[in-house]
Each structure stands twice: as structure tokens, then as C-alpha cells.
Steps between C-alpha positions, in 0.01 A plus 500: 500500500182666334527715180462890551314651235622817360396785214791626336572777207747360314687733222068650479348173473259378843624126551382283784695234654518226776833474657608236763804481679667156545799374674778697234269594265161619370209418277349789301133454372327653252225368357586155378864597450739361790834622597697291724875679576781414737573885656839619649566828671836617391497838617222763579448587189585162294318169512616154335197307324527159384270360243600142455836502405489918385613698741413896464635769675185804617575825630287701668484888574205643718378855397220557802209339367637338183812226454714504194566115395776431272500150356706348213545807380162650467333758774195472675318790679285291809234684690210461735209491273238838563206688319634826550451744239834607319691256651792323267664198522820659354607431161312701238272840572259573270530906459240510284288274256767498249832583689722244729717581785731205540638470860774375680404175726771527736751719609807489283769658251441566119747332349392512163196700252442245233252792308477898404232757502296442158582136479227257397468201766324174519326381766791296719777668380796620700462835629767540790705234694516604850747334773360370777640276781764350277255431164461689193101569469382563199190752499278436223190689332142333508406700203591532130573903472729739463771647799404819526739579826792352678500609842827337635883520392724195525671498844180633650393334879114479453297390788206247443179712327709692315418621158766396271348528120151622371366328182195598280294260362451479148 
């Protein structure tokens, strides 16, 4: 089969990739980097991917536009790549120059809020682990700053977008 090209907005960043379908499997492209995975539908949302002799377990949620990925525990926001102005690829909003709105990726339950309002953070650190499809996902800040609001409660449902914890840079 030939490779389909395609321009994707992964957790903010633009990546293009080549990816060819085989007989049980694909081969992802990017650049010089090659991918070559066994792939198993388990259920509509859950896929089985075999790397050699790893196997990984992916689930995927659609939103519209964007799919929520979660692999080996971490979370991936996936999107058709566009120009438009003030459109995000999830994650973190900048509010302002110096101020960070960190966002859920996917839908989900707050299950835990690993900081307080006036706490100093470092950039990576454990903000909020939200529940999603059966994984704990850990929300993290980009930013070295200070919390300067915590908009959720443990327990909370939060849909994908939502604002969970503002920081301020320092």
C-alpha cells in the first residue's frame, strides 16, 4: 500500500508523518525515524500494538475534531494540524505573558490535587491527576511559577479543555 501523509498537532507541537498500512500492522515515518507495529482492534475505543516482543495497550477517545491518546500511561492530545488564529492544541493556555492556564486533555474525574493556591511549582511537576478511561493522568505545569488558583475539587467530572489550575510565572 502507499504511505498517506498527514500534519498533525500533537500535545501543540506540528509533526509530520508517513503512515502505511500493512497486512496487521503499520509503519509510521517521520523523518528518518521508522515505526514498524503489529496493531489489534480490541474494542472501539482500545487498540493492541506490538513492538517486537512489547505489547502496549492505546485508548482512544474522539472529542469532534481532536482524539485523546492514552499510552503507557501518558496522554496525548492529536489534532488536524491548522493556522487558525487562537486555536489550541489543548494542554496549556497562555492567559497572559506571565500567567498559565493548565487544562484538562481528556474528559475525566479529579481524583487527586497534588498543589495549593500560593504554592511554588517547577516546571513538570504534578498539578492534578485526573481519571480517564481506566488511567490515572497526571497533569503537569510547563512553567516554573507559582499556583495562583485551583479551579477544580477532587471528585469533580471535567470535560476535555477544562481549566483545572492557573500558575504564574515567576
Amino acid at each position: 500500500m502507499s504511505a498517506a501523509p498527514f500534519e498533525l498537532l500533537i500535545d501543540g507541537e506540528v509533526r509530520r508523518i508517513l503512515v502505511e498500512l500493512t497486512d496487521g500492522g503499520l509503519v509510521v515515518r517521520e523523518g528518518d525515524d521508522v515505526l514498524e507495529a503489529g496493531v489489534r482492534r480490541i474494542s472501539a475505543n482500545e487498540l493492541r500494538f506490538r513492538w517486537g516482543e512489547r505489547p502496549l495497550r492505546v485508548f482512544l477517545v474522539r472529542d469532534g475534531e481532536r482524539t485523546f491518546v492514552a499510552l503507557d500511561g501518558r496522554q496525548y492530545l492529536v489534532a488536524e494540524s491548522r493556522s487558525e488564529p487562537g486555536r489550541s492544541g489543548g494542554g496549556d493556555d497562555k492567559a497572559s505573558g506571565t500567567r498559565l492556564r493548565v487544562k484538562a486533555p481528556m474528559p475525566g474525574k479529579v481524583t487527586k490535587i497534588a498543589v495549593s493556591e500560593g504554592e511554588s511549582v517547577r516546571k513538570n511537576q504534578t498539578l492534578v491527576i485526573v481519571e480517564a478511561m481506566k488511567m490515572e493522568n497526571e497533569i503537569k505545569t510547563s512553567i516554573d511559577g507559582v499556583v495562583t488558583k485551583v479551579q477544580v475539587a477532587v471528585g469533580d467530572l471535567v470535560d476535555a479543555e477544562k481549566a483545572l489550575v492557573e500558575v504564574e510565572k515567576t
